[in-house]
N, CA, C and O of each residue as an XYZ file, in Angstrom:
300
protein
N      -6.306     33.820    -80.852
C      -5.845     34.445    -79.636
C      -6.674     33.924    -78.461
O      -7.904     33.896    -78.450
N      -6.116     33.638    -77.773
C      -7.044     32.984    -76.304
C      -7.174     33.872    -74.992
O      -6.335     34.210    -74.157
N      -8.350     34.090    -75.101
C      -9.001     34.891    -74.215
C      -8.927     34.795    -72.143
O      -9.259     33.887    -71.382
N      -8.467     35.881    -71.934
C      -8.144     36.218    -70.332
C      -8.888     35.426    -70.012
O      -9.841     35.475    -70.789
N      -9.046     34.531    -69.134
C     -10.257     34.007    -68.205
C      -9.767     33.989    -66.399
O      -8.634     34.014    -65.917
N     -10.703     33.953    -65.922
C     -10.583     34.670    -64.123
C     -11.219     33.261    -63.469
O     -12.122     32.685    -64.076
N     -10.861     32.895    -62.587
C     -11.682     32.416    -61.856
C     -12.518     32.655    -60.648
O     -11.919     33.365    -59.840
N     -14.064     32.188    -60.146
C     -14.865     32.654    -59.747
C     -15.797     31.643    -59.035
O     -16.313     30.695    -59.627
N     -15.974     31.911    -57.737
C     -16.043     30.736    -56.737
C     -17.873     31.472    -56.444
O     -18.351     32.581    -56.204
N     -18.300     30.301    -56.615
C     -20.177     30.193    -56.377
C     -20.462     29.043    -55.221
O     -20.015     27.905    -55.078
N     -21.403     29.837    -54.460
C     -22.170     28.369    -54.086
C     -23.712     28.022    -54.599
O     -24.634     28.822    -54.749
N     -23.713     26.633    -54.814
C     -24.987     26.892    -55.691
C     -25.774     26.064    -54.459
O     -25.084     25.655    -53.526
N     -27.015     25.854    -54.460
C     -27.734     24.404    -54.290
C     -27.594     23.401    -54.334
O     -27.814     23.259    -55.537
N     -27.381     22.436    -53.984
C     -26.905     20.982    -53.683
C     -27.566     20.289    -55.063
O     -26.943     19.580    -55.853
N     -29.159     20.717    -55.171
C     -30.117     20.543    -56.466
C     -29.454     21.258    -57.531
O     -29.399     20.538    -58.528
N     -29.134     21.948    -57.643
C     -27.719     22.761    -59.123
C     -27.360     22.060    -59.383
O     -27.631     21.213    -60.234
N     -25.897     22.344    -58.051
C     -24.607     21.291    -58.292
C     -25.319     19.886    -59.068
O     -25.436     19.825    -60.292
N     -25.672     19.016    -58.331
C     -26.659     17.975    -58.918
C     -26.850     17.661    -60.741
O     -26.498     16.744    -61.483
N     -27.553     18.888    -60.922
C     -28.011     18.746    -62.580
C     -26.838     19.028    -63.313
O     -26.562     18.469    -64.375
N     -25.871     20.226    -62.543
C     -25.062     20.543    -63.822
C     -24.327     19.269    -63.538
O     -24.048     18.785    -64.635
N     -23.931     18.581    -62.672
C     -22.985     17.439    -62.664
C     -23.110     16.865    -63.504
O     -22.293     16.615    -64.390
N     -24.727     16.370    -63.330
C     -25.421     15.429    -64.388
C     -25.501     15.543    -66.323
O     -25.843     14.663    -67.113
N     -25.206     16.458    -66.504
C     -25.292     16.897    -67.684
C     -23.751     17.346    -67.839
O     -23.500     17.231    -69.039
N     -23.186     17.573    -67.501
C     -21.800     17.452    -67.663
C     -20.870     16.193    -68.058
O     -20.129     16.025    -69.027
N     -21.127     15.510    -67.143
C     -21.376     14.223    -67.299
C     -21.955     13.111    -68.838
O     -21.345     12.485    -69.705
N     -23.066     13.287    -68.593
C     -23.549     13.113    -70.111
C     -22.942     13.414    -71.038
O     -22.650     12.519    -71.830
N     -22.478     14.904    -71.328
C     -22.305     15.440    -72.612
C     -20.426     15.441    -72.658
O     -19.780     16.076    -73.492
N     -19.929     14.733    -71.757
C     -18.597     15.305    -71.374
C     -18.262     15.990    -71.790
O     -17.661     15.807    -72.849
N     -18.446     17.567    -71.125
C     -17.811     18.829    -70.921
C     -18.163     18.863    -69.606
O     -19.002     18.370    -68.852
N     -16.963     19.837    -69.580
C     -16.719     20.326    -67.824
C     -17.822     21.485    -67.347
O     -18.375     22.339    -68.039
N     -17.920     21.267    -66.209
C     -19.077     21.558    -65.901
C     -19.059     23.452    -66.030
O     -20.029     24.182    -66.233
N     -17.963     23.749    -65.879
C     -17.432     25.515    -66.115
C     -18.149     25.189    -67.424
O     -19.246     25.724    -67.257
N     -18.157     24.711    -68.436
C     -19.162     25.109    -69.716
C     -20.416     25.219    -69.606
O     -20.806     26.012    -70.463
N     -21.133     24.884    -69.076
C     -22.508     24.782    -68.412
C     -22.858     26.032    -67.608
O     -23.900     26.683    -67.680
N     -21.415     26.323    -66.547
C     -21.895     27.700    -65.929
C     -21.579     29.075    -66.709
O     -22.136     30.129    -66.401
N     -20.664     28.969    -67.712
C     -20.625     30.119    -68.016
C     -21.464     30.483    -69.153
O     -21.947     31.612    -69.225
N     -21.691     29.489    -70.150
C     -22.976     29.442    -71.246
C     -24.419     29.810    -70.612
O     -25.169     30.713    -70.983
N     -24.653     28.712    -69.370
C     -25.915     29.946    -68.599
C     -25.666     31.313    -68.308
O     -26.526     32.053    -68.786
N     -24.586     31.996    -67.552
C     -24.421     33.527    -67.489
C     -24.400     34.001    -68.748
O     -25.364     34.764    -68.687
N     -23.862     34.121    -70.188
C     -24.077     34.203    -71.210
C     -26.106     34.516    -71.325
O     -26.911     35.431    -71.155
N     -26.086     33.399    -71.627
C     -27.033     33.887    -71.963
C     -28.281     34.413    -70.823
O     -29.377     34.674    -71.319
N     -28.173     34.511    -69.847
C     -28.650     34.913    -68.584
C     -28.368     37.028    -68.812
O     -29.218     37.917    -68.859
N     -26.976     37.099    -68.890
C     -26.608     38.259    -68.925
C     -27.464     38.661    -70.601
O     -28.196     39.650    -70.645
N     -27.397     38.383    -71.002
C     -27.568     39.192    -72.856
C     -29.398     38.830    -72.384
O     -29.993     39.746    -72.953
N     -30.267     38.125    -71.786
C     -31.480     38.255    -71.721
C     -31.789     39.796    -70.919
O     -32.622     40.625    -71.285
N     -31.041     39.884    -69.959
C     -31.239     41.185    -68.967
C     -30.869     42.515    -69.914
O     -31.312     43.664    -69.942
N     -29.972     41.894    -70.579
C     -29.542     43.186    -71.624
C     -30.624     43.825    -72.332
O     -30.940     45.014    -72.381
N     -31.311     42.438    -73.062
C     -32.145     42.823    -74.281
C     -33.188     43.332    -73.188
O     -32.909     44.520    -73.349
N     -33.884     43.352    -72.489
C     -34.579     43.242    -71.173
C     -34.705     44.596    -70.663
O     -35.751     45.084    -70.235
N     -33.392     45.268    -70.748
C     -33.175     46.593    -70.376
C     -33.452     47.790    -71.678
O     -33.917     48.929    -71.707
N     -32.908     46.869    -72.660
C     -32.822     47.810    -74.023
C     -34.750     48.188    -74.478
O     -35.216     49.317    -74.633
N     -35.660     46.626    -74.617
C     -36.968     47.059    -74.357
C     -37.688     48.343    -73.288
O     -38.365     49.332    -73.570
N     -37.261     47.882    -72.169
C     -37.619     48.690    -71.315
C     -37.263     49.794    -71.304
O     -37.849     50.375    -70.391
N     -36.352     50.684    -72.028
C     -36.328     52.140    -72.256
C     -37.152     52.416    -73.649
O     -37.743     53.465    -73.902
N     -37.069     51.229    -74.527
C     -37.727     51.463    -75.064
C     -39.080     51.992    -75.280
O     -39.507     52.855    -76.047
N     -39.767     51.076    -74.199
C     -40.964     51.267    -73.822
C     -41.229     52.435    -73.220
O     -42.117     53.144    -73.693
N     -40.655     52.763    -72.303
C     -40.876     54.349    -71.390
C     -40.103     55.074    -72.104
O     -39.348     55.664    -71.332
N     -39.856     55.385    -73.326
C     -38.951     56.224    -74.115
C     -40.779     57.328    -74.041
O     -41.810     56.655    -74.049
N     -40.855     58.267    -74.004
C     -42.084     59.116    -74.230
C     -41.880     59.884    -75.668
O     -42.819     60.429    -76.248
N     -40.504     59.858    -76.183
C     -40.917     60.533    -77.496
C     -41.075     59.144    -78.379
O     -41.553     59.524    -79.448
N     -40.941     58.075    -78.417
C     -41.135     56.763    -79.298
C     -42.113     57.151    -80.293
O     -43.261     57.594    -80.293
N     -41.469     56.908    -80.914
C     -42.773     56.644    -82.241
C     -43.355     54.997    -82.507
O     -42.548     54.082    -82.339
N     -44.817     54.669    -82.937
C     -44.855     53.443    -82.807
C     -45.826     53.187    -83.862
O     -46.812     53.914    -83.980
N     -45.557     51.948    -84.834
C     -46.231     51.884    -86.334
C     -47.586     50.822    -85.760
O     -47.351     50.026    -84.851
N     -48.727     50.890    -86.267
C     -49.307     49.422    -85.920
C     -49.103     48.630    -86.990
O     -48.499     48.928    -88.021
N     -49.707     47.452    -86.669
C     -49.521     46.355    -87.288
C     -49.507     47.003    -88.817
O     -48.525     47.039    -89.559
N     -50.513     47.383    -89.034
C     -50.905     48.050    -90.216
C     -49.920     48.338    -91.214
O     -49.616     47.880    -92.315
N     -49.393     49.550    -90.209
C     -48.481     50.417    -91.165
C     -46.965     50.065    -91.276
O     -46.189     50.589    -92.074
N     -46.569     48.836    -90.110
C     -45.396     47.351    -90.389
C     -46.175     46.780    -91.472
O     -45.392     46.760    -92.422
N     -47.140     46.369    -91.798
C     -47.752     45.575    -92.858
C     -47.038     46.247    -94.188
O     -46.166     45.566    -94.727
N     -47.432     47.874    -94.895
C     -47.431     48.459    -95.364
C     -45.634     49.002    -96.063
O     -45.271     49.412    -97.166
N     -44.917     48.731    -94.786
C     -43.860     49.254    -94.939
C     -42.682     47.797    -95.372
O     -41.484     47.744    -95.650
N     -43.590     46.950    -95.263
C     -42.345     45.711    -95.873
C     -42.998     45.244    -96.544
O     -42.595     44.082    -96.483
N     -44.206     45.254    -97.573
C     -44.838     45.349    -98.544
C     -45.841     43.936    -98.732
O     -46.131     43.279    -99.732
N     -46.319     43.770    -96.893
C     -47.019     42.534    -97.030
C     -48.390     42.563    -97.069
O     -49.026     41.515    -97.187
């Protein structure tokens, strides 16, 4: 099944434009593969990014040390 796609107008840096050309180029794929594989993984870094960070200020967290991770997967 082939997936909705939208189109979506950027201006980048002259130095961007530039590299992704360049590597587009090289690898022949179009350069839309280049921009949307960076948002990909751009977006899912902020994700995981966000998911830590409640983690972290979670105040009821429970947290093992090394130790007792050592202990619990039997290394």
């Amino acid at each position: 099944m082939k997936r909705k796609e939208s189109v979506l107008s950027v201006r980048l840096p002259e130095s961007l434009k530039e590299q992704i050309e360049k590597i587009a180029k090289a690898t022949e794929r179009p350069k839309s593969y280049f921009v949307k594989k960076a948002l990909e993984m751009y977006l899912e870094e902020i994700s995981d990014y966000a998911i830590a960070l409640d983690r972290y200020t979670d105040k009821d967290a429970e947290y093992l040390t090394t130790e007792e991770v050592k202990r619990e997967i039997g290394v």
